[in-house]
TORSEDO-586752 format. One record per residue (C-alpha): residue number from 1; x negated, y negated, z. Coordinates in steps of 0.5 Angstrom, whole numbers, plus 500, padded with zeros to 3 digits. Layout:
# residues N
<site><seq>NUM</seq><x>X</x><y>Y</y><z>Z</z></site>
...
END
This chain:
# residues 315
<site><seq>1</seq><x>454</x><y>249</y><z>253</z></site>
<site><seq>2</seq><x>452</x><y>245</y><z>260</z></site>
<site><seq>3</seq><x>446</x><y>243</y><z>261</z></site>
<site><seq>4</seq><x>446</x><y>242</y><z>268</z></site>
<site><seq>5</seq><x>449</x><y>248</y><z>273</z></site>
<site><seq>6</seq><x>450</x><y>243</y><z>279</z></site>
<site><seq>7</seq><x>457</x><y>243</y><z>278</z></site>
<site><seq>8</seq><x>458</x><y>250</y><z>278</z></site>
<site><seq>9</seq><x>454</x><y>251</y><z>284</z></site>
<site><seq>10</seq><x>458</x><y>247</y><z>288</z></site>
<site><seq>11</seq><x>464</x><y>251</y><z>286</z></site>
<site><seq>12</seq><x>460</x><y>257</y><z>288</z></site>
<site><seq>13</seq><x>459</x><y>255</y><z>295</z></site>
<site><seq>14</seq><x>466</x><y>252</y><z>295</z></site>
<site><seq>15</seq><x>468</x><y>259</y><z>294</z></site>
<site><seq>16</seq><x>463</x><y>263</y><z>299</z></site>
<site><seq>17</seq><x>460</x><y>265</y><z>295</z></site>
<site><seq>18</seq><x>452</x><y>268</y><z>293</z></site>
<site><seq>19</seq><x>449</x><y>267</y><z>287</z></site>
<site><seq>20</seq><x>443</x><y>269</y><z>282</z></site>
<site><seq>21</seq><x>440</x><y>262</y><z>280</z></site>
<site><seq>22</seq><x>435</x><y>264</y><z>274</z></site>
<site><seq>23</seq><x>431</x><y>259</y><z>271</z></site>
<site><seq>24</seq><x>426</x><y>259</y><z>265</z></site>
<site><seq>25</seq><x>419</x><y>258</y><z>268</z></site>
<site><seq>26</seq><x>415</x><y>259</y><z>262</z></site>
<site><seq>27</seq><x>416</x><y>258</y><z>254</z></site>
<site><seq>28</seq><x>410</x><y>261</y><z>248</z></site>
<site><seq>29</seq><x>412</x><y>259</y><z>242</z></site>
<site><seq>30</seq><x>417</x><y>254</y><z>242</z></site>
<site><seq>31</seq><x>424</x><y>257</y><z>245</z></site>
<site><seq>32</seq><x>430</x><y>254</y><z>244</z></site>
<site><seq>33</seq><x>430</x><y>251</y><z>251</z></site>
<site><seq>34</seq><x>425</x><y>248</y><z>256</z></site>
<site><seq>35</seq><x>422</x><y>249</y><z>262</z></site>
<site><seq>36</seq><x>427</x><y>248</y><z>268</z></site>
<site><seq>37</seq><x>433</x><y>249</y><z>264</z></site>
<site><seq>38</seq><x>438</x><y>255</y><z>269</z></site>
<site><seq>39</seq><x>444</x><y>259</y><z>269</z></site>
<site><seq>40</seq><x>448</x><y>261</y><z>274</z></site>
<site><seq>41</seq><x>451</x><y>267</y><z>275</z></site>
<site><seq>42</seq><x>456</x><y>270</y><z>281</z></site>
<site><seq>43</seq><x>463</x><y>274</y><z>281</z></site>
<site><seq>44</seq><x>468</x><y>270</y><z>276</z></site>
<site><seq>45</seq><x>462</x><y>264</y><z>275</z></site>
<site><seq>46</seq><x>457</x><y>264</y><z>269</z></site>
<site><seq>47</seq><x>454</x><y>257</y><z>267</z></site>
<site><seq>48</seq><x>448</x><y>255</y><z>262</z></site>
<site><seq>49</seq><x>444</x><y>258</y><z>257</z></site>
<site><seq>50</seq><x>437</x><y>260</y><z>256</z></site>
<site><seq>51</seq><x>437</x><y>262</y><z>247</z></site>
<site><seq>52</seq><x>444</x><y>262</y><z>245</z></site>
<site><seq>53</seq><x>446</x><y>269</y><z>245</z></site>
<site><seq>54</seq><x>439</x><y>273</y><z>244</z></site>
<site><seq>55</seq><x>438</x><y>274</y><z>251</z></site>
<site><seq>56</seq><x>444</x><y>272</y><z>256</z></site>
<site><seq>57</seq><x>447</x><y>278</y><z>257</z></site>
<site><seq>58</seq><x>441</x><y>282</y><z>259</z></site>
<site><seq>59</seq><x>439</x><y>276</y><z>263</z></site>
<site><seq>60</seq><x>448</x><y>277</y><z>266</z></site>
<site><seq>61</seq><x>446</x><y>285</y><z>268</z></site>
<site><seq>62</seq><x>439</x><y>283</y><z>272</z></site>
<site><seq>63</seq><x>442</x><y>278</y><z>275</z></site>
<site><seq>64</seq><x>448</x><y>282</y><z>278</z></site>
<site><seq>65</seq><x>442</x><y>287</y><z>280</z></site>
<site><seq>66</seq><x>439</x><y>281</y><z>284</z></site>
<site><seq>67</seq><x>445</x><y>279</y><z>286</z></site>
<site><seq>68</seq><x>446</x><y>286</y><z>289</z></site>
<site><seq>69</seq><x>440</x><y>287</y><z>292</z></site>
<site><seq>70</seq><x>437</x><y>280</y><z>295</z></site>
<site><seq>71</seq><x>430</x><y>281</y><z>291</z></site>
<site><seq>72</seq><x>427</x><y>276</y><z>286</z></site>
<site><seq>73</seq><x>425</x><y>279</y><z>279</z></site>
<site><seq>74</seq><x>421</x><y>276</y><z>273</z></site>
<site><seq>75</seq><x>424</x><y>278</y><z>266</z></site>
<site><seq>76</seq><x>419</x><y>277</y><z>260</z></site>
<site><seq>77</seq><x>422</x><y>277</y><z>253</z></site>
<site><seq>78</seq><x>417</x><y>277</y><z>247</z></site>
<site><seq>79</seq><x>411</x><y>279</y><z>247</z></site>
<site><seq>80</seq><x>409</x><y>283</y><z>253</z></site>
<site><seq>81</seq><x>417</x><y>285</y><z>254</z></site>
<site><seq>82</seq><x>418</x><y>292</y><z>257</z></site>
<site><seq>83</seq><x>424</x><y>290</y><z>252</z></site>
<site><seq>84</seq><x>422</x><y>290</y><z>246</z></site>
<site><seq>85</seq><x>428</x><y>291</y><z>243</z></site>
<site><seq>86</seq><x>430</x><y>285</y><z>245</z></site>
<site><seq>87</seq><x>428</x><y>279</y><z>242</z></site>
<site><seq>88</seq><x>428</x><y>272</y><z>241</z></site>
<site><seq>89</seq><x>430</x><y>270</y><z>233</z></site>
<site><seq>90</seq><x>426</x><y>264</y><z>234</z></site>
<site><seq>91</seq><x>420</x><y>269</y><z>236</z></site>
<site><seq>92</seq><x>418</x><y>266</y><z>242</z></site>
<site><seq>93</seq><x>417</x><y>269</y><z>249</z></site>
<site><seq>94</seq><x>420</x><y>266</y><z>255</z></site>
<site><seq>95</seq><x>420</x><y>268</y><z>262</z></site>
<site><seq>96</seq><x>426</x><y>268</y><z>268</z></site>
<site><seq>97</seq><x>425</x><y>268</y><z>275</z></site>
<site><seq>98</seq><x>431</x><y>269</y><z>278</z></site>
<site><seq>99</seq><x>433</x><y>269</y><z>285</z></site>
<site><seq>100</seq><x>439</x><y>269</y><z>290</z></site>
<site><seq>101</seq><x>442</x><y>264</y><z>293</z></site>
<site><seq>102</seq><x>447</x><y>265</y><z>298</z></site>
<site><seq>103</seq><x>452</x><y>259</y><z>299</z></site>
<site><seq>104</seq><x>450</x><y>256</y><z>307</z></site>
<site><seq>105</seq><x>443</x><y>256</y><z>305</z></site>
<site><seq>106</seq><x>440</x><y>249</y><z>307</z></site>
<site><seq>107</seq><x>436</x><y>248</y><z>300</z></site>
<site><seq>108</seq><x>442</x><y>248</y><z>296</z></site>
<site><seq>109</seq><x>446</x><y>244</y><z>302</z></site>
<site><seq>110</seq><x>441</x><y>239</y><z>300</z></site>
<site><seq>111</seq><x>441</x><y>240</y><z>292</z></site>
<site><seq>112</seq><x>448</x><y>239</y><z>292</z></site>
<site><seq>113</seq><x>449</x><y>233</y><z>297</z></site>
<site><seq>114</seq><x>443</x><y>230</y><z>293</z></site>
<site><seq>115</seq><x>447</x><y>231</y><z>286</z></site>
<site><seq>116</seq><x>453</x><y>227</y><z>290</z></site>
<site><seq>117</seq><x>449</x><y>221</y><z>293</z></site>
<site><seq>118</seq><x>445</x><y>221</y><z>286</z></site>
<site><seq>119</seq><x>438</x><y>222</y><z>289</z></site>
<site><seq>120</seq><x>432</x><y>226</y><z>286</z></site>
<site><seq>121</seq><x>430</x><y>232</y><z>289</z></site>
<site><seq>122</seq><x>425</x><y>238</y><z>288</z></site>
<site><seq>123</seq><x>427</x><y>245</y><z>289</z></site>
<site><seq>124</seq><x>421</x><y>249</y><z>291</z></site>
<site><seq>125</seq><x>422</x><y>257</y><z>292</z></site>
<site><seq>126</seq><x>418</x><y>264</y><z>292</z></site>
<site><seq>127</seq><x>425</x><y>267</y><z>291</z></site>
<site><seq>128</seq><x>426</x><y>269</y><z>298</z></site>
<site><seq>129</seq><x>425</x><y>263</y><z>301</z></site>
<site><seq>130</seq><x>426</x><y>256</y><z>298</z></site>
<site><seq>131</seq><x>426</x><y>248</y><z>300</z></site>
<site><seq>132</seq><x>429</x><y>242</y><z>297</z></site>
<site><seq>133</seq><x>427</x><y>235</y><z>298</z></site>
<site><seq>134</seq><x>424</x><y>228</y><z>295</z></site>
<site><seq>135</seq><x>418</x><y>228</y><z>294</z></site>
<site><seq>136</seq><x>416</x><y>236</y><z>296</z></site>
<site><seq>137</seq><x>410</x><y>239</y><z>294</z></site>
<site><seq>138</seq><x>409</x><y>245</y><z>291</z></site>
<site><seq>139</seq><x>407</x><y>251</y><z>295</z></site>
<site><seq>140</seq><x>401</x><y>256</y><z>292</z></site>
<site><seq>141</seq><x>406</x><y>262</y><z>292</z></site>
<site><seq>142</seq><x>411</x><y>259</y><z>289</z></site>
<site><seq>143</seq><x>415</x><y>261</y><z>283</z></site>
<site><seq>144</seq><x>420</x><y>255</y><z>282</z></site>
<site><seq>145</seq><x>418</x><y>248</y><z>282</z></site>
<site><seq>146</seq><x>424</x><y>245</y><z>280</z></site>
<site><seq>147</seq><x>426</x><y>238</y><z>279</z></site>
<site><seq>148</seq><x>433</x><y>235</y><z>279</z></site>
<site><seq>149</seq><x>434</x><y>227</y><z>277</z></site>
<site><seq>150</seq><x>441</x><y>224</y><z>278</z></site>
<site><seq>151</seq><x>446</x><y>226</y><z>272</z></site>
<site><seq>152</seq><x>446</x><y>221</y><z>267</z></site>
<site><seq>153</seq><x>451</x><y>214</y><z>267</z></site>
<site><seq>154</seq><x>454</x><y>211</y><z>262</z></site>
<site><seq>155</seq><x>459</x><y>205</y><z>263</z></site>
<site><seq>156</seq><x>461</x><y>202</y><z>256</z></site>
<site><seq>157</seq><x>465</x><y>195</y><z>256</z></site>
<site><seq>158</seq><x>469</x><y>194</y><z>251</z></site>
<site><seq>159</seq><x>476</x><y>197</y><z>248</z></site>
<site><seq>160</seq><x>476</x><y>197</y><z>240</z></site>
<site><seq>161</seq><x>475</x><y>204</y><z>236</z></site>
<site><seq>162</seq><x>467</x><y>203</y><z>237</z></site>
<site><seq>163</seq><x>467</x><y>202</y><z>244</z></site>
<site><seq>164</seq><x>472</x><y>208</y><z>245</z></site>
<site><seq>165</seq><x>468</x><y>213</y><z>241</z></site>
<site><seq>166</seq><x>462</x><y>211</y><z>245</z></site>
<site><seq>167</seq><x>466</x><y>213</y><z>250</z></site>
<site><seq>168</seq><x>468</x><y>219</y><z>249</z></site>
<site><seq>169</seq><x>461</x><y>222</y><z>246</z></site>
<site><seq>170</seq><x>457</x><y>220</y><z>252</z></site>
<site><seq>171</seq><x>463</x><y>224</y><z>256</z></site>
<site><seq>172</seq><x>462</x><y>229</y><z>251</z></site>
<site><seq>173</seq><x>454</x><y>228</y><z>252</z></site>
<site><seq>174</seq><x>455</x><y>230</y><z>259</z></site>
<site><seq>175</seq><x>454</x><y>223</y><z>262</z></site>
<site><seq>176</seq><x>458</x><y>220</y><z>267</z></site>
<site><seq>177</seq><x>462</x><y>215</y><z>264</z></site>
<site><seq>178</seq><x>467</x><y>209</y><z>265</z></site>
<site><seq>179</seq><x>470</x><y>205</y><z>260</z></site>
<site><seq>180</seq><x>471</x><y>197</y><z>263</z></site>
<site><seq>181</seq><x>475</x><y>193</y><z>259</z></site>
<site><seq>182</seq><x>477</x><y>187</y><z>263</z></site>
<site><seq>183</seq><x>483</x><y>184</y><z>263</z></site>
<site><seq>184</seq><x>486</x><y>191</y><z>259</z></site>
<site><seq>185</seq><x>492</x><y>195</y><z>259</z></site>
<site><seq>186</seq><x>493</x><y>198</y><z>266</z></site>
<site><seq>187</seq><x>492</x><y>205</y><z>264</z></site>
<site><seq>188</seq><x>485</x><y>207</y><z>260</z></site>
<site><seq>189</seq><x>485</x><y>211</y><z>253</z></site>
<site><seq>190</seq><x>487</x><y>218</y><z>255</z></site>
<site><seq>191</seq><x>479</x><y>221</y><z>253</z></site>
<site><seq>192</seq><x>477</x><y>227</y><z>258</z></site>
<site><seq>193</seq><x>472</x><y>225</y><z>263</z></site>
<site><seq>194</seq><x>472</x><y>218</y><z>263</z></site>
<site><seq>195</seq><x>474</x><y>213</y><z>268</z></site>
<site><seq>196</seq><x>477</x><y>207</y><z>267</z></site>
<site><seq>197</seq><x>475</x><y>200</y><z>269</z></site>
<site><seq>198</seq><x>480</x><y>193</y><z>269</z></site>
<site><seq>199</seq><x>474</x><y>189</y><z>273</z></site>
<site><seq>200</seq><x>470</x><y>184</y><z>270</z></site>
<site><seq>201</seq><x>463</x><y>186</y><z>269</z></site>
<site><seq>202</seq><x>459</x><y>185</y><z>274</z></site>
<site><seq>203</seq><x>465</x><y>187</y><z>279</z></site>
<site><seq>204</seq><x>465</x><y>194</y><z>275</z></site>
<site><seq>205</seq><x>458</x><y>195</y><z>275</z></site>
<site><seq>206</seq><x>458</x><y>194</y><z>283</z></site>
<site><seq>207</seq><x>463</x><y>198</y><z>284</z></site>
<site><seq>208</seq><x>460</x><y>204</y><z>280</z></site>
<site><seq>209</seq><x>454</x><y>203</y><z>283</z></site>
<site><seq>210</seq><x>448</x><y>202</y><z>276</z></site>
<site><seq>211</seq><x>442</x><y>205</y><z>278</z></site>
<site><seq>212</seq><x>435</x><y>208</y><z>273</z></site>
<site><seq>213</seq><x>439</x><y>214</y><z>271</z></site>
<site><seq>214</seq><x>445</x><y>208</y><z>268</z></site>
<site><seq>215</seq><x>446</x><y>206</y><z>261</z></site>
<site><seq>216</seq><x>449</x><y>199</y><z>259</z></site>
<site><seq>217</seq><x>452</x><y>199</y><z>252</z></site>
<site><seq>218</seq><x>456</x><y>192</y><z>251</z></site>
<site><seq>219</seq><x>461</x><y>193</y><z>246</z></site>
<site><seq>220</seq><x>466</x><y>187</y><z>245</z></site>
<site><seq>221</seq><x>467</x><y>184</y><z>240</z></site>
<site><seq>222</seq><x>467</x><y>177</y><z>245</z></site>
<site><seq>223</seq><x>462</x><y>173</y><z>245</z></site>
<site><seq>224</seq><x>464</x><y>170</y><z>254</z></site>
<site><seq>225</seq><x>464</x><y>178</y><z>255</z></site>
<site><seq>226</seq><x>458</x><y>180</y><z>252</z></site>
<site><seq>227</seq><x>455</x><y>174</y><z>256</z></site>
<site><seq>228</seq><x>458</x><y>176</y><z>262</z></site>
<site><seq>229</seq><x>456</x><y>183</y><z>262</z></site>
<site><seq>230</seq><x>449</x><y>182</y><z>260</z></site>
<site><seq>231</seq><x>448</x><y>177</y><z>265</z></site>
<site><seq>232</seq><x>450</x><y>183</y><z>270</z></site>
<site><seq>233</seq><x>446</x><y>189</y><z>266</z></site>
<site><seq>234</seq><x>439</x><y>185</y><z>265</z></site>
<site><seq>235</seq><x>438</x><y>185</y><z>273</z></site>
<site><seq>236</seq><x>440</x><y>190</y><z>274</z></site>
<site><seq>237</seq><x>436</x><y>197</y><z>274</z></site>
<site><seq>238</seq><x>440</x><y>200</y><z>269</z></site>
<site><seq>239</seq><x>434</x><y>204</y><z>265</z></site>
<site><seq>240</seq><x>438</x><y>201</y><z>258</z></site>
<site><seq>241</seq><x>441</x><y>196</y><z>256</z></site>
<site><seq>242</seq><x>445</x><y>196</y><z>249</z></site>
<site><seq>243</seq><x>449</x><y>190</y><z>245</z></site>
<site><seq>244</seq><x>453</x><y>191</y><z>239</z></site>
<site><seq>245</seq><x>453</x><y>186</y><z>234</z></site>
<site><seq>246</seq><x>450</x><y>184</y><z>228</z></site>
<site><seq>247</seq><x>443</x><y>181</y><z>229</z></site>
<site><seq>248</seq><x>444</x><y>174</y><z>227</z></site>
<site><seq>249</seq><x>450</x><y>172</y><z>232</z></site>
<site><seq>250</seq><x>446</x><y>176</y><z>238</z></site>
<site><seq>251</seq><x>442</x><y>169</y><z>239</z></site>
<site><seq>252</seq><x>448</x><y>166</y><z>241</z></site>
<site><seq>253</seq><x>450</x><y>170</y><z>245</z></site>
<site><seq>254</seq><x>443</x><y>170</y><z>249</z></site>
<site><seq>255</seq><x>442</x><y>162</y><z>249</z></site>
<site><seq>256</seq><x>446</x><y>161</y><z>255</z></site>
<site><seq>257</seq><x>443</x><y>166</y><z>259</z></site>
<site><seq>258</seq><x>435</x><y>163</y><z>258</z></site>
<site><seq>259</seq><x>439</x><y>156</y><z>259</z></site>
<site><seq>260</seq><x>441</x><y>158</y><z>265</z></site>
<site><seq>261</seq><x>434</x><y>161</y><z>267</z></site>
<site><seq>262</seq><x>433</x><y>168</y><z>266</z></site>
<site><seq>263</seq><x>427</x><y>171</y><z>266</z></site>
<site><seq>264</seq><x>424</x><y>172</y><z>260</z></site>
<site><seq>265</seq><x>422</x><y>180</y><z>261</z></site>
<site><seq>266</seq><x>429</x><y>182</y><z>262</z></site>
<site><seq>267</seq><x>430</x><y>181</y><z>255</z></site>
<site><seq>268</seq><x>425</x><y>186</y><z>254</z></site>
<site><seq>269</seq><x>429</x><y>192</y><z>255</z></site>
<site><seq>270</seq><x>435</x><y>190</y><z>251</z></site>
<site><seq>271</seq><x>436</x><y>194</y><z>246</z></site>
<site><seq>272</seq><x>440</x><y>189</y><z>240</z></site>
<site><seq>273</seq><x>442</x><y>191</y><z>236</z></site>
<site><seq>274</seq><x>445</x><y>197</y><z>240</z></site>
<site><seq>275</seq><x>443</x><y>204</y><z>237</z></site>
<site><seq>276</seq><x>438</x><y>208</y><z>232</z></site>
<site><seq>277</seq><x>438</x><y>205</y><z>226</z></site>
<site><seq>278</seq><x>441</x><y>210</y><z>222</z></site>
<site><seq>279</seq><x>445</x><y>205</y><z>217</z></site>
<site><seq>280</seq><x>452</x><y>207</y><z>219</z></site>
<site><seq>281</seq><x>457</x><y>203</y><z>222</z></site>
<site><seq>282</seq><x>463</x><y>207</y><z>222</z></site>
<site><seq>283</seq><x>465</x><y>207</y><z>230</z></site>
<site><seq>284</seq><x>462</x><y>215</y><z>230</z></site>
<site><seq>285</seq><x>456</x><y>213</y><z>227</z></site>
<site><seq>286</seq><x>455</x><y>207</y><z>231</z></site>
<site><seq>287</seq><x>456</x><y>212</y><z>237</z></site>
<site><seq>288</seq><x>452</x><y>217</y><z>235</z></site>
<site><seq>289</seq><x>446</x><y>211</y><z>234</z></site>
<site><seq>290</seq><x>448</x><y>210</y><z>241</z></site>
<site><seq>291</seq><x>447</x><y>216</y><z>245</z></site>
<site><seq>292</seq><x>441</x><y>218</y><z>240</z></site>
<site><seq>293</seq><x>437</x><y>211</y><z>243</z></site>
<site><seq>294</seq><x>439</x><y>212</y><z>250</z></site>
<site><seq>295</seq><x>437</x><y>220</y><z>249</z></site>
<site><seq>296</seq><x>430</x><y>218</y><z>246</z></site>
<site><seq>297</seq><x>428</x><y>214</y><z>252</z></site>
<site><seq>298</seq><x>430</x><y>218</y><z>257</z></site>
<site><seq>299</seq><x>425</x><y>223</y><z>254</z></site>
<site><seq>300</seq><x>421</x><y>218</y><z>253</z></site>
<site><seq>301</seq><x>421</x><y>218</y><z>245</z></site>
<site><seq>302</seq><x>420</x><y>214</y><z>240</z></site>
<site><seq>303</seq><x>427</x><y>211</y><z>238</z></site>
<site><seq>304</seq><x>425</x><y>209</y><z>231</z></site>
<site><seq>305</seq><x>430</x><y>204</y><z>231</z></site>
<site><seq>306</seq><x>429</x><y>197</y><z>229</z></site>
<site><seq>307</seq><x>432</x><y>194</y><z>234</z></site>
<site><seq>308</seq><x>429</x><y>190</y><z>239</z></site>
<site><seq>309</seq><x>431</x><y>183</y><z>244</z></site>
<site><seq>310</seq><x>430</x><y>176</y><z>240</z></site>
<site><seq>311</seq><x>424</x><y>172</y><z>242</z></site>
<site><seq>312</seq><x>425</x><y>167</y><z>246</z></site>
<site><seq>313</seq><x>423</x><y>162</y><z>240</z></site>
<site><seq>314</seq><x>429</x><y>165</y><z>236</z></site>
<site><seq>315</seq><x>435</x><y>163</y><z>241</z></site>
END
């Protein structure tokens, strides 16, 4: 179900071995996934997805070719297909470039470290030859100009039910997650892929590290943690800030942080109440809100949610 096949690439590599990288490089139609999305195969690997099961395995036996032989090739599904037998469900036509990447290649060296480091980089190839780097323009000639952004972030500070399901579905999202629970038990919750911090706030943040690609989703319970939070989450560039609570007490808990001076534009991107308003309020539903507003922003989408920052004449 991975969305992004870096992680496989890098268990590649560290296995020795070469790879095909497939990615989708046009859609007519509406296909199930957009432009951009790749898979990897190599000997005992497989990662990504391109329709669900329509087109994989005939994808699977092409890119063992391109991986036997070391030549890129193009595979058309849909209208213009040289297989016509295979078909999309949703009646879309989909293009696949795929090319063979062997595991020293500088690019991938780059890709892989960018990943690490949280860079954004580009990968530009024609199928034989390929470069990665910030800011790389395309070439006339090439096949894949592919863009790779940090993997999302997402730290939530609290520990009751609501805080810990949000927890365990940004993980499940693919987010990297840390729960920060000052002051809290020395071990965290057993929830699979989510780190754990006893810190206060802005000692947690700094230690994470809270870029563009990070969302903050305060859920506390306790009006000195939420504060102490938000005074660490509003300056820094985390793309989203969240605040749980119900609408009449958030006042209160922004009072102080005006009093003390905050710019007044670091409200503007808190998002309080925190989540879509869907009206459910049980703490999947409360999850599910909040990982649905952090995913409208990122595609740049209309929330739909009514949730915005007070006013200043509100506090």
């Amino acid at each position: 179900m991975t969305g992004d096949v870096r992680p496989t690439l890098r268990e590649v590599r560290a296995a020795g071995l070469s790879c095909t990288l497939a990615t989708l490089i046009a859609v007519e139609g509406g296909g199930p996934r957009p432009i951009g999305t790749q898979m990897v195969f190599a000997p005992g690997f497989t990662a990504g997805y391109f329709s669900g099961g329509c087109v994989e395995s005939d994808v699977a036996d092409h890119a063992f070719a391109c991986l036997a032989d070391g030549e890129p090739r193009t595979l058309v599904y849909g209208e213009g297909s040289p297989w016509p037998d295979i078909q999309l469900l949703c009646g879309a036509r989909i293009e696949i470039f795929l090319e063979r990447v062997a595991s020293d290649d500088p690019a991938l060296t780059e890709l892989l470290d960018a990943h690490r480091d949280r860079r954004p980089v580009t990968w530009v190839s024609d199928g034989y030859t390929r470069q990665c780097a910030e800011d790389l323009s395309p070439w006339p000639e090439a096949a894949v100009v592919r863009e790779h952004e940090p993997t999302p972030r997402l730290i939530v500070v609290g520990g009751d039910p609501t805080a810990l399901a949000i927890a365990q579905l940004g993980a499940q999202s693919e987010f990297e997650t840390t729960l920060v629970r000052p002051k809290g038990p020395a071990s965290g919750p057993p929830i699979a892929g989510v780190a754990y911090s006893r810190a206060e706030p802005h000692e947690a943040f700094a230690a994470i590290g809270v870029d563009a690609w990070t969302a903050i989703a305060i859920a506390t319970h306790d009006l000195e943690t939420d504060r102490a939070a938000l005074r660490a989450a509003l300056p820094s560039a985390a793309s989203y800030v969240g605040l749980l609570g119900a609408r009449r007490r958030i006042a209160d808990r922004l009072a102080p942080l005006r009093a003390e001076g905050a710019p007044e534009h670091l409200f503007g991107k808190l998002h309080a109440p925190i989540g879509l308003a869907i009206g459910g309020k049980a703490p999947w539903e409360v999850a599910a809100s909040v990982i649905g507003e952090i995913m409208a922003l990122r595609y740049a989408l209309g929330s739909g949610s009514t949730s915005t920052a007070l006013p200043a004449d509100a506090a």
